[in-house]
Residue frames as a rotation matrix with the C-alpha (Angstrom) as fourth column:
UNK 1
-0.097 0.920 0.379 -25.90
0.093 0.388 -0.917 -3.78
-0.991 -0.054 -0.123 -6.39
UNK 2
-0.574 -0.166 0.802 -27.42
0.588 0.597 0.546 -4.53
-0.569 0.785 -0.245 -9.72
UNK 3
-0.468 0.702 -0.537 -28.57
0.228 -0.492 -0.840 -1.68
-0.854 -0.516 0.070 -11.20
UNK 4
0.336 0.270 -0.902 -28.81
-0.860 -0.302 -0.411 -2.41
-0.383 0.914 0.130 -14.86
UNK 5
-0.051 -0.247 0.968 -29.03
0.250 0.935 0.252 -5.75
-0.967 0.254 0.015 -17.18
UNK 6
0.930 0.366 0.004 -28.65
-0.046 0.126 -0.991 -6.37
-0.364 0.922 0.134 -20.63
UNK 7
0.266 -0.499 0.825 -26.58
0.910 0.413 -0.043 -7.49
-0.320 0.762 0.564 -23.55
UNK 8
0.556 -0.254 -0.792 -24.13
0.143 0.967 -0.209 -6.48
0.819 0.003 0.574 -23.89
UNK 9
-0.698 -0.667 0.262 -23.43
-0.098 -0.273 -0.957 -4.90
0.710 -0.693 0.125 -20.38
UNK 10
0.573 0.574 -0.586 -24.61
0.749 -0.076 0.658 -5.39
0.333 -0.816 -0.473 -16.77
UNK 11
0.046 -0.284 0.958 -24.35
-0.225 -0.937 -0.267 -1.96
0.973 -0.203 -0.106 -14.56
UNK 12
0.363 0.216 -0.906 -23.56
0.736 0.530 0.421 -2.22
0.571 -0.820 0.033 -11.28
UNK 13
0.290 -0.181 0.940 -23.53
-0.306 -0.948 -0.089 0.69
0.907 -0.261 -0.330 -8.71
UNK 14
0.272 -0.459 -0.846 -21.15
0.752 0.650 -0.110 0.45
0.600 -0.606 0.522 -5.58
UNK 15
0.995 0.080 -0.064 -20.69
0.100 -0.647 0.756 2.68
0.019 -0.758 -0.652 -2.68
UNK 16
0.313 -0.930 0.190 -16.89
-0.327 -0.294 -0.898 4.53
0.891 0.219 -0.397 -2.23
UNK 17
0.325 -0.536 -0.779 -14.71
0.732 0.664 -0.152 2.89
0.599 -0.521 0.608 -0.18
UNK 18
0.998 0.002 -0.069 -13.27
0.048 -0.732 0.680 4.67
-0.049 -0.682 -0.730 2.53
UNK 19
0.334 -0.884 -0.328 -9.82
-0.865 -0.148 -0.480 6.36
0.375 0.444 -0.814 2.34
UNK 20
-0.560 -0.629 0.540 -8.78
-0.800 0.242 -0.549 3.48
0.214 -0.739 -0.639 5.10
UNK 21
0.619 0.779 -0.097 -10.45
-0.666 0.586 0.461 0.04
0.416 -0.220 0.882 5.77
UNK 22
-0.700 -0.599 0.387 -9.50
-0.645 0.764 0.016 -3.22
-0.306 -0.238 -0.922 6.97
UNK 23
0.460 0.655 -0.599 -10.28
-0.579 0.733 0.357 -6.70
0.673 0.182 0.717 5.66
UNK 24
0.034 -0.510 0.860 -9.72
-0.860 0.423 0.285 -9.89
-0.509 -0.749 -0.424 7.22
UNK 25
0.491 0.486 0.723 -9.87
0.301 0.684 -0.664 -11.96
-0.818 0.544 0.190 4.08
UNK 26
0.250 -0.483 -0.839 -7.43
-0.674 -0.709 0.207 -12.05
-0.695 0.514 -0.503 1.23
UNK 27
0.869 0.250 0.426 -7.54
0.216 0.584 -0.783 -13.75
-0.444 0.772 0.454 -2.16
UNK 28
0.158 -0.952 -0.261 -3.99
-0.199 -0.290 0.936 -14.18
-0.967 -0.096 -0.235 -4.13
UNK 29
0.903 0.254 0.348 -3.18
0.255 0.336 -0.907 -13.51
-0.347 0.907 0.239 -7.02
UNK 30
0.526 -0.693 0.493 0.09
0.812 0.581 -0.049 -13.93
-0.253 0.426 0.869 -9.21
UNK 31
0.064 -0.209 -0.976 2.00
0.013 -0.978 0.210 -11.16
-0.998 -0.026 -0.060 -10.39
UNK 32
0.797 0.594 0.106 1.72
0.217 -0.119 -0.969 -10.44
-0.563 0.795 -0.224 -14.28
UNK 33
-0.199 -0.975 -0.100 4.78
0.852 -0.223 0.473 -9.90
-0.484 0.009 0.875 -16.28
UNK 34
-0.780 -0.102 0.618 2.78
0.521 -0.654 0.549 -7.23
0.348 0.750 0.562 -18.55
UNK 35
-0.954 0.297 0.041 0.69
-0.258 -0.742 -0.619 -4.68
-0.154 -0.601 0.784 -17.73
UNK 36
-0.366 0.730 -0.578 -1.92
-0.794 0.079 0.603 -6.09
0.486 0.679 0.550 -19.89
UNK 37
-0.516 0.047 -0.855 -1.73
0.535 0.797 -0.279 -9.29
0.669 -0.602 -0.437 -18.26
UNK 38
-0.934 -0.273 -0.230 -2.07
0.332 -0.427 -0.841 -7.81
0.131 -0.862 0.489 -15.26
UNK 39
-0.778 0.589 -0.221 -5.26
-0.521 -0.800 -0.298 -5.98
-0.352 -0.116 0.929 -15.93
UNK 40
-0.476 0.362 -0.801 -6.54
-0.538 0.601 0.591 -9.13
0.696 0.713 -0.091 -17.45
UNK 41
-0.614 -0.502 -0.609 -5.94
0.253 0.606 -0.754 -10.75
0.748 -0.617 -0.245 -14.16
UNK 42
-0.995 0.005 -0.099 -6.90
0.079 -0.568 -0.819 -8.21
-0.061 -0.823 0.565 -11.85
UNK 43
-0.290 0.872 -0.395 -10.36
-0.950 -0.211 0.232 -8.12
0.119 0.442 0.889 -13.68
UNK 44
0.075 0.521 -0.850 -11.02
-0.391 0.800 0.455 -11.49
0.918 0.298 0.263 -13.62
UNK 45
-0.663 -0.144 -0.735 -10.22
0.563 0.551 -0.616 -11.68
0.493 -0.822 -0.284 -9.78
UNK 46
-0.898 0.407 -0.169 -12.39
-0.372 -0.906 -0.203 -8.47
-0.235 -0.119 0.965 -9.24
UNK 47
-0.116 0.984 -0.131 -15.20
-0.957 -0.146 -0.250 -9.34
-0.265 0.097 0.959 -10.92
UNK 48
-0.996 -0.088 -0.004 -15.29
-0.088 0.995 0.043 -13.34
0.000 0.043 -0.999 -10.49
UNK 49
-0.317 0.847 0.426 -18.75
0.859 0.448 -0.250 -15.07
-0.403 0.287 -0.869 -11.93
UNK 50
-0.406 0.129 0.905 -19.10
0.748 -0.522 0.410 -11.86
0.526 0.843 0.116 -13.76
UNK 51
0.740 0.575 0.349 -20.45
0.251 -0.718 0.649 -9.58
0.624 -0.393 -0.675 -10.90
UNK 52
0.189 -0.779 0.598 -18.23
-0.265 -0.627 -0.732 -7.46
0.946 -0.020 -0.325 -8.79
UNK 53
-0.170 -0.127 -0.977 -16.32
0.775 0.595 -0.212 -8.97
0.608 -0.794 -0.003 -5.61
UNK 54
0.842 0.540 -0.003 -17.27
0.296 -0.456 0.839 -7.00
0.452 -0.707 -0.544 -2.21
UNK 55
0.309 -0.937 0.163 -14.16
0.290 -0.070 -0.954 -5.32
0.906 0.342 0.250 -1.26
UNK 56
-0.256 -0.234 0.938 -14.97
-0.851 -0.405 -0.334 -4.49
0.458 -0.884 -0.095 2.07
UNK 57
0.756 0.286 0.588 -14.98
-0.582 0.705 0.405 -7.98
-0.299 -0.649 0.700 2.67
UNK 58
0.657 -0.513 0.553 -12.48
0.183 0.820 0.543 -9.05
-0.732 -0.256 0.632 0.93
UNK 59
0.414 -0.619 -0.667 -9.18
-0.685 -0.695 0.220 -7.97
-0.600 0.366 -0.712 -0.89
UNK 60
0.850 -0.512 -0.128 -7.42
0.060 0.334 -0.941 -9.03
0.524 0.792 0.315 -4.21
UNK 61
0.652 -0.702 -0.286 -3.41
-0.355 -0.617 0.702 -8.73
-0.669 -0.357 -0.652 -3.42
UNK 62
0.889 -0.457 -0.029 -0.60
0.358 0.733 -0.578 -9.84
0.285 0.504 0.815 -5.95
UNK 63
0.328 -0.906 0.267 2.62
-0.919 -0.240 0.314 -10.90
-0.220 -0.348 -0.911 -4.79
UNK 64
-0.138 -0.566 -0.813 4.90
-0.689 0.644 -0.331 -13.95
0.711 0.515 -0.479 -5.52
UNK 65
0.775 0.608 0.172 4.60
-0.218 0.001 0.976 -16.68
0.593 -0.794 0.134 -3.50
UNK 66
-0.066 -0.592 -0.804 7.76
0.847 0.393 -0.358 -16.43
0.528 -0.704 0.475 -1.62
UNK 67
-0.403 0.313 0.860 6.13
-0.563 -0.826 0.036 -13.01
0.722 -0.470 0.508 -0.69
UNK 68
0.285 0.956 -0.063 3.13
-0.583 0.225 0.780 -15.24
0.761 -0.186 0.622 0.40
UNK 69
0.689 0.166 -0.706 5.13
0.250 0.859 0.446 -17.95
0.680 -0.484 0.551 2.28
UNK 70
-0.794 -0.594 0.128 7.68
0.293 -0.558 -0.776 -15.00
0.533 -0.579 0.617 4.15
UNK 71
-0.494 0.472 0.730 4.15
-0.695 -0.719 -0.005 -13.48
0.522 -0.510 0.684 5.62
UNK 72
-0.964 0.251 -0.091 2.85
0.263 0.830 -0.491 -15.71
-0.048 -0.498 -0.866 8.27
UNK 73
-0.498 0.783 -0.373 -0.21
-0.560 -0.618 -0.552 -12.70
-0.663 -0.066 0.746 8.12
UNK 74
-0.256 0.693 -0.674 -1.08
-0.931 -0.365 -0.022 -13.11
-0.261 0.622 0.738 4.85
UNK 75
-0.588 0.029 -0.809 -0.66
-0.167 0.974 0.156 -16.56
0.792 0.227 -0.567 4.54
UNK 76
-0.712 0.609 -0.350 -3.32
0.620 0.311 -0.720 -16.84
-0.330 -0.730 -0.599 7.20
UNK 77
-0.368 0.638 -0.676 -5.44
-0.529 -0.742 -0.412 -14.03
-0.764 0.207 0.611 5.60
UNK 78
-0.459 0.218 -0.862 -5.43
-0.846 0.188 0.498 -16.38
0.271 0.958 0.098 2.21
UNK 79
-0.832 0.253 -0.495 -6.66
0.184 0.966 0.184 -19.38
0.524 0.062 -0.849 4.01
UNK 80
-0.673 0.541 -0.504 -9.36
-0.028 -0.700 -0.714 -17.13
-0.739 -0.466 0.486 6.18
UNK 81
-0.619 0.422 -0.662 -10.73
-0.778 -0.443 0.445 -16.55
-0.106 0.791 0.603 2.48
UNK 82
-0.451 0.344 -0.823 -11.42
-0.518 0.651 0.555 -20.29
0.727 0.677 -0.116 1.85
UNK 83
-0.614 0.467 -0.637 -13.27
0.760 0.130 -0.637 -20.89
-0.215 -0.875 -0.434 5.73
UNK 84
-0.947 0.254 -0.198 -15.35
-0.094 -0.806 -0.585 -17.49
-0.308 -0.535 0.786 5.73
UNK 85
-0.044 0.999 -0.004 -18.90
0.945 0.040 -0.325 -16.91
-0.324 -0.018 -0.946 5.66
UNK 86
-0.430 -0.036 0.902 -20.48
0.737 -0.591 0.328 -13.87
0.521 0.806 0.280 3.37
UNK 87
0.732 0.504 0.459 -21.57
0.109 -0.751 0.651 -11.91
0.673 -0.427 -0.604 6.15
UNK 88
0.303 -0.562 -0.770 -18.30
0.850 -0.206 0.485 -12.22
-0.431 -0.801 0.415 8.56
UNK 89
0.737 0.073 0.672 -17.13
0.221 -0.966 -0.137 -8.98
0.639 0.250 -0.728 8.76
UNK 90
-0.101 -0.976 -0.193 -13.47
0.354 0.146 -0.924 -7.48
0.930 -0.162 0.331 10.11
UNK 91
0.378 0.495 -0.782 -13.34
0.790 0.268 0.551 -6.90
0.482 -0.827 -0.290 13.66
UNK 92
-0.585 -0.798 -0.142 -11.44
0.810 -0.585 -0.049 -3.78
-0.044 -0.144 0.989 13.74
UNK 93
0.574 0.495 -0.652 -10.94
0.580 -0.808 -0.103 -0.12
-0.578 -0.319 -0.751 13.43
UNK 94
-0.485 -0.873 -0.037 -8.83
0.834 -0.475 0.280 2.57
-0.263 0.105 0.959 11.82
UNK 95
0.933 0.275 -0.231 -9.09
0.247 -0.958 -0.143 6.34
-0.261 0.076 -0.962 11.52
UNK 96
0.423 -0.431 0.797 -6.72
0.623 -0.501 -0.601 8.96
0.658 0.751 0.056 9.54
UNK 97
0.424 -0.084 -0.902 -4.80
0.684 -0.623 0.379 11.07
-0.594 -0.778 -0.207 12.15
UNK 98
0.107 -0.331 -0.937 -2.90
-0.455 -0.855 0.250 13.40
-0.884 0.400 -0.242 9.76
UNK 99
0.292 0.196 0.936 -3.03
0.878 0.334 -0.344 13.04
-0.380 0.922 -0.075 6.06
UNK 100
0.490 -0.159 -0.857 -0.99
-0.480 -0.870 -0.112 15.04
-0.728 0.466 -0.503 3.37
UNK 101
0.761 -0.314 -0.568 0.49
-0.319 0.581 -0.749 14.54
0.565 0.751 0.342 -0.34
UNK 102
0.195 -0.953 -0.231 3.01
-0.460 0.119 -0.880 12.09
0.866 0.277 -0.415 0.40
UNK 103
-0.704 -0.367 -0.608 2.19
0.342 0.575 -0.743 10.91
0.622 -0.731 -0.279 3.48
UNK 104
0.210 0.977 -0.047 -0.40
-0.334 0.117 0.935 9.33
0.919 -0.181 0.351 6.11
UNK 105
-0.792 -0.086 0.604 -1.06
-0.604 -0.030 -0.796 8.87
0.086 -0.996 -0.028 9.95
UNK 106
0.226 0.956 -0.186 -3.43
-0.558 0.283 0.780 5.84
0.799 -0.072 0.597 10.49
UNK 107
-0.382 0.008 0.924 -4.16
-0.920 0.094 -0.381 4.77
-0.090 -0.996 -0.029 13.80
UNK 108
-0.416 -0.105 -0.903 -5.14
-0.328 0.944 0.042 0.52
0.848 0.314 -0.427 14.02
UNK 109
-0.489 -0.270 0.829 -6.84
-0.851 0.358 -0.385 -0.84
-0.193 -0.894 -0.405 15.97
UNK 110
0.190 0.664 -0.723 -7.95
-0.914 0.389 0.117 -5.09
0.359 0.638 0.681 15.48
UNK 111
0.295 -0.088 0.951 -8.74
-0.715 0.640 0.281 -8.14
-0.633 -0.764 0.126 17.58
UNK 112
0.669 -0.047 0.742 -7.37
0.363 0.891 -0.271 -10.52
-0.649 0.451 0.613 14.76
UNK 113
-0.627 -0.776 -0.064 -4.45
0.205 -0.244 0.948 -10.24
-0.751 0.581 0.312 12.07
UNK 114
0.129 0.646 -0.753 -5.61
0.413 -0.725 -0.551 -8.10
-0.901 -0.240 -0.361 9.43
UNK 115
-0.123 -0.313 0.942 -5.13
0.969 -0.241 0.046 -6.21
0.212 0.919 0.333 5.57
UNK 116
0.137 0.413 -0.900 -5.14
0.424 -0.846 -0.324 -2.67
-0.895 -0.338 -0.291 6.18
UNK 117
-0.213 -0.215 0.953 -6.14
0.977 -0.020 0.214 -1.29
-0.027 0.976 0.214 2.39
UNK 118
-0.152 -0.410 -0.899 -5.37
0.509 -0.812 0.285 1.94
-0.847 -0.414 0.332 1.48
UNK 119
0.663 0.350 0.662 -7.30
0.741 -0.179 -0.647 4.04
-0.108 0.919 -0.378 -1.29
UNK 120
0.204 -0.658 -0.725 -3.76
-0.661 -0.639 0.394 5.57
-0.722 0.399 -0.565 -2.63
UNK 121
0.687 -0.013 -0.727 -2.06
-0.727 0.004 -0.687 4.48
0.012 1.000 -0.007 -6.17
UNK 122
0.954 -0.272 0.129 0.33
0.176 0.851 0.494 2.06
-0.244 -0.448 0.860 -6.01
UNK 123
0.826 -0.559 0.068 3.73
-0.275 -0.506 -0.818 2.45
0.492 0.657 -0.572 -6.30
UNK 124
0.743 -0.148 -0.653 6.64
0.627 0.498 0.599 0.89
0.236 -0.854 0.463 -5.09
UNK 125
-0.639 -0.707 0.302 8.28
0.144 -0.496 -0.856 3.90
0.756 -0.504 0.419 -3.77
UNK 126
0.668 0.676 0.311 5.11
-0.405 -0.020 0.914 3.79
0.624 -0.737 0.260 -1.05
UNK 127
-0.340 -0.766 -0.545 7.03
0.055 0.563 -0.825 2.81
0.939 -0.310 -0.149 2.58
UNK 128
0.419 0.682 0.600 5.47
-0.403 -0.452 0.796 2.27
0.814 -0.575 0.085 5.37
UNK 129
-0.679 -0.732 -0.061 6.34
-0.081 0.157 -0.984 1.92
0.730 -0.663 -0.166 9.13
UNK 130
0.439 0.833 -0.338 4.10
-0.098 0.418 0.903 0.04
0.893 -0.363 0.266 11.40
UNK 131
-0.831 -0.525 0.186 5.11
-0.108 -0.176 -0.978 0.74
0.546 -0.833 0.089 14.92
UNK 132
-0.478 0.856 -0.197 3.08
0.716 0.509 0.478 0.40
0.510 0.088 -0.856 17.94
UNK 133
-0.738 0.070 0.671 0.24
0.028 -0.991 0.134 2.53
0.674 0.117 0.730 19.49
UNK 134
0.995 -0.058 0.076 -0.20
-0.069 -0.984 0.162 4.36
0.065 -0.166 -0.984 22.05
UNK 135
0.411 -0.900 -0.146 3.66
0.245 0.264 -0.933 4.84
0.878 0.348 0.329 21.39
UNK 136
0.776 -0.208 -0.596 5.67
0.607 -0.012 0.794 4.22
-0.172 -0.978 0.117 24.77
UNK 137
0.974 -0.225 -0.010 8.23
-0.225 -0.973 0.050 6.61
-0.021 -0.046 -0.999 25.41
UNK 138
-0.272 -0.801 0.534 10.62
-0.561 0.582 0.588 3.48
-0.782 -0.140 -0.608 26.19
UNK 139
0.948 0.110 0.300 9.51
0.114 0.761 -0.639 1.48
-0.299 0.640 0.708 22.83
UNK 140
0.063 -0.840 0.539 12.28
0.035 0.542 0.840 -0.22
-0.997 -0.034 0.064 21.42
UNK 141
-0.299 0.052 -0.953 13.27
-0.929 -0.243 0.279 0.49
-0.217 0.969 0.121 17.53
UNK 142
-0.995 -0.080 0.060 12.92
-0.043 0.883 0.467 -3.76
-0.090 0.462 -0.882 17.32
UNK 143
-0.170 0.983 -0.066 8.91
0.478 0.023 -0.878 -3.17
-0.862 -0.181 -0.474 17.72
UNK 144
0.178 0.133 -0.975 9.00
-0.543 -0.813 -0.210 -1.01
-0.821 0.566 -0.073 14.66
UNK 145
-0.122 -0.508 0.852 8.87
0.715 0.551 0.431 -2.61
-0.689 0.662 0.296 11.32
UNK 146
-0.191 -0.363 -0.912 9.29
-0.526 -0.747 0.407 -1.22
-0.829 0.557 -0.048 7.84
UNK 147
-0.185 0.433 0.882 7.58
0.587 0.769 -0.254 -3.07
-0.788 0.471 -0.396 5.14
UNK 148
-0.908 0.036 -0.417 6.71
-0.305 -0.738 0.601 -2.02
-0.287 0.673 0.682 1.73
UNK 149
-0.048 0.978 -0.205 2.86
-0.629 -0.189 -0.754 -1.77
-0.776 0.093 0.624 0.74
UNK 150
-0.572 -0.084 0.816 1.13
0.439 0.809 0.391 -4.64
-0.693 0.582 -0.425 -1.46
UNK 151
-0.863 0.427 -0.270 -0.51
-0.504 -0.775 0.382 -3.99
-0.046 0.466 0.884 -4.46
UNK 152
-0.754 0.657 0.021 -4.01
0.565 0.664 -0.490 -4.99
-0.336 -0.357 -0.871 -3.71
UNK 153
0.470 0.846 0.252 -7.33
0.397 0.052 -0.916 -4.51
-0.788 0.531 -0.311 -5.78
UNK 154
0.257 -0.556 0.790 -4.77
0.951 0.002 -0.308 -3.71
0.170 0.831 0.529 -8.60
UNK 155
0.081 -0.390 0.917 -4.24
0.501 -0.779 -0.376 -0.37
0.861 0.490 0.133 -7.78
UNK 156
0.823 0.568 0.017 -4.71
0.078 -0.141 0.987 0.00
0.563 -0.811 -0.160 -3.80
UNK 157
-0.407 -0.822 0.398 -1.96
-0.726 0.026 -0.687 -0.18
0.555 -0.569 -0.607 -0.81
UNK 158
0.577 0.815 -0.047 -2.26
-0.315 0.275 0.908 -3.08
0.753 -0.510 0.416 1.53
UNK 159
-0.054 -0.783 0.620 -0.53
-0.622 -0.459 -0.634 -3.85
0.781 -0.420 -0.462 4.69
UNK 160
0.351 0.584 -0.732 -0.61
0.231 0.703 0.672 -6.61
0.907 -0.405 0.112 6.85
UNK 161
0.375 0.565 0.735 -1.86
-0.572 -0.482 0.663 -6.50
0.729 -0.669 0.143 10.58
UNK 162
-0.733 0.058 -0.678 -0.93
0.462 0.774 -0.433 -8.58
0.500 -0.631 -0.593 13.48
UNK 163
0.455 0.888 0.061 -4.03
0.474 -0.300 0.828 -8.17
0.754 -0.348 -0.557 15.58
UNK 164
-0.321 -0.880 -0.349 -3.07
0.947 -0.306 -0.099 -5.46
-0.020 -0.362 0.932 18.03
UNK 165
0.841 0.287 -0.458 -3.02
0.170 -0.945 -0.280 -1.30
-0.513 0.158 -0.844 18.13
UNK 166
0.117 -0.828 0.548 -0.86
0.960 0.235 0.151 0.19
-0.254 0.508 0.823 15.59
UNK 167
0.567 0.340 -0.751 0.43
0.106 -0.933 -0.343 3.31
-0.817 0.115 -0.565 14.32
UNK 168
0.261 -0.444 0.857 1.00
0.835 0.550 0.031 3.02
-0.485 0.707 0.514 10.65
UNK 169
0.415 -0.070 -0.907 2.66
-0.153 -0.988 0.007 5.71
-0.897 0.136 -0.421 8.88
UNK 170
0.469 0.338 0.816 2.75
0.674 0.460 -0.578 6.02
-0.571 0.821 -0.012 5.06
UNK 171
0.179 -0.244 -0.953 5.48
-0.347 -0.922 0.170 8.07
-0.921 0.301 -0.249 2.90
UNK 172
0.881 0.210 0.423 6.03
0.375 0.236 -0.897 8.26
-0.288 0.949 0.129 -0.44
UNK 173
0.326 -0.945 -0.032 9.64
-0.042 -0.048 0.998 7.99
-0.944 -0.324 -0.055 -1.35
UNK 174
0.997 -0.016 0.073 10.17
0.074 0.332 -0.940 8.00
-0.010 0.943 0.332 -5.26
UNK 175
0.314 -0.868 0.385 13.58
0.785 0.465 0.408 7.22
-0.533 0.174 0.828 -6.24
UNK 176
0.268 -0.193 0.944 13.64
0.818 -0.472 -0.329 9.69
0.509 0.860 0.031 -8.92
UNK 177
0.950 0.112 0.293 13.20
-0.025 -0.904 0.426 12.85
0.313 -0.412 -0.856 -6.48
UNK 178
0.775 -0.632 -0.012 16.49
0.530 0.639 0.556 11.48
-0.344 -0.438 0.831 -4.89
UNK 179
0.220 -0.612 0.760 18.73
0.902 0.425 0.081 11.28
-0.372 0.667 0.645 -7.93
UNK 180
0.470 0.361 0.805 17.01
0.680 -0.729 -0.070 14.46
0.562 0.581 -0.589 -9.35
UNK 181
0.990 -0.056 -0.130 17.91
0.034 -0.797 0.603 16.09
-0.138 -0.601 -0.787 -6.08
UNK 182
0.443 -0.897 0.001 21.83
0.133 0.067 0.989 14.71
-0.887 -0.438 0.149 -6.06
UNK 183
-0.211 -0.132 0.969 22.28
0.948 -0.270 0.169 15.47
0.239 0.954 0.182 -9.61
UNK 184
0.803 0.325 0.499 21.06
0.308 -0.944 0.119 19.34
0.510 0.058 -0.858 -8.69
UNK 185
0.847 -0.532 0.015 23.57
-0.333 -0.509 0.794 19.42
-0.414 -0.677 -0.608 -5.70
UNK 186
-0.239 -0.955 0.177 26.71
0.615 -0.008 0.789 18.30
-0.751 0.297 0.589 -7.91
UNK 187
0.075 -0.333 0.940 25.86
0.805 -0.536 -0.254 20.22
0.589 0.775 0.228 -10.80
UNK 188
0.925 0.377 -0.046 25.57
0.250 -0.513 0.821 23.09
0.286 -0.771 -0.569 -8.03
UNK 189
0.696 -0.709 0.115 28.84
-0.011 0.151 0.989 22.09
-0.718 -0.689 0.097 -6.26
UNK 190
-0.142 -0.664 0.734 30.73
0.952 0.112 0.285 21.88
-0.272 0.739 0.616 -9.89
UNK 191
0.730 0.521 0.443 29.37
0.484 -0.851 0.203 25.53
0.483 0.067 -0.873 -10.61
UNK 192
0.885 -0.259 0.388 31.01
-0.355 -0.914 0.198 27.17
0.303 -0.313 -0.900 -7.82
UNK 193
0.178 -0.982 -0.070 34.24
0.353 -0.002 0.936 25.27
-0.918 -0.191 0.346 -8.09
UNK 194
0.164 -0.372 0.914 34.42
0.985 0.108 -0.133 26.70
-0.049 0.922 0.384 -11.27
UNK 195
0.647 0.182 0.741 33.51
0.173 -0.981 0.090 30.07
0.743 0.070 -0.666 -10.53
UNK 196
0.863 -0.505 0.023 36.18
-0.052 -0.043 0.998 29.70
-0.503 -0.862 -0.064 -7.60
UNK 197
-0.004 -0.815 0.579 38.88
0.900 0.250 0.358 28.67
-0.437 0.522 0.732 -9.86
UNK 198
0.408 0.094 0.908 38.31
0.850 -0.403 -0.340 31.70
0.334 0.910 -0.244 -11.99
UNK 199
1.000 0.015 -0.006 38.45
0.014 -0.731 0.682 33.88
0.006 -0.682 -0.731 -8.80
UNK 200
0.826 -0.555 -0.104 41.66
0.300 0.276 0.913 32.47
-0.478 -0.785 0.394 -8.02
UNK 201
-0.222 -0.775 0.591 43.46
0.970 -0.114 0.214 32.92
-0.098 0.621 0.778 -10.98
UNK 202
0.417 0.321 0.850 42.36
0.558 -0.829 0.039 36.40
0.717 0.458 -0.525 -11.02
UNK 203
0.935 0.309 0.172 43.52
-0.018 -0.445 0.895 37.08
0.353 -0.840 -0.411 -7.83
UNK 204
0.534 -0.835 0.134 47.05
0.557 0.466 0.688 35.57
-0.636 -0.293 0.714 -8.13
UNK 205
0.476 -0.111 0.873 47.51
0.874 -0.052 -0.483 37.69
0.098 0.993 0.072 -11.15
């Protein structure tokens, strides 16, 4: 809502999203080659006619479009955008089942294909695994996908839905931690062959 005018700013005060939402509605936008760009962009898709877009109705996402034309979802979520009415609202659910740094438990549930946006940072070491739910005991690994999070309201996670229950699960994999780690275990493993060698030659002496 509008809670301040004038020259040369308008104020506008907005309730906090929840950690978890769903939209059914999803505006595309390009990726940026510079951050600047980018934030140019992301601002002018955000706050289109100068006032601030409704985000629990509808989501920003940028991806290329051979992202767009590989996702049968979203590519139904972007054409959803240009048919809706300002008062449809998403027909769903979701709730948080276990939540720590680095990783999320979110239960799904939605009569229609879906954006499930996530109020974490982007990053593409973010991986998620969308599996289904209540989880059968005989589920097949081919029911299970593995997808990597979009970046959506410039700085969000989003995830498309087939309509459905789901159990989405959210880790945070950085690349670096990896490297950092195998780089500790060889310098580690070079260490005590060295300090082995030394033994040995002491010991043959």
């Amino acid at each position: 809502t509008l809670t301040w005018e004038g020259e040369p700013i308008d104020v506008f005060r907005r309730p906090p999203l929840p950690h978890a939402f769903l939209v059914e509605r999803v505006s595309f936008l390009s990726p940026a080659e510079t951050p600047e760009k980018r934030l140019r962009a992301a601002y002018a898709a955000l706050f289109a006619d100068g006032r601030p877009r409704d985000l629990r109705r509808e989501a920003v996402v940028a991806c290329t479009q051979e992202t767009l034309h590989q996702d049968p979802i979203l590519g139904m979520l972007v054409a959803r955008a240009e048919q809706a009415s300002e008062n449809d609202l998403p027909s769903g659910r979701c709730r948080i089942r276990r939540y720590r740094a680095g990783y999320m438990e979110i239960e799904v549930e939605t009569a229609a294909p879906a954006l499930l946006v996530v109020r974490e940072q982007f990053d593409p070491n973010w991986k998620a695994t969308i599996s289904p739910f209540p989880e059968a005991a005989s589920a097949e690994k081919a029911d299970t996908d593995v997808v990597r999070p979009l970046r959506t309201d410039h700085v969000l996670l989003g995830i498309p839905l087939r309509s459905g229950r789901h159990l989405v699960r959210l880790e945070y994999r950085p690349t670096w931690l990896y490297v950092g780690a195998i780089l500790s275990a060889t310098a580690w493993l070079a260490t005590a062959a060295i300090f082995g060698c030394v033994f040995f030659r002491k010991r043959t002496r």
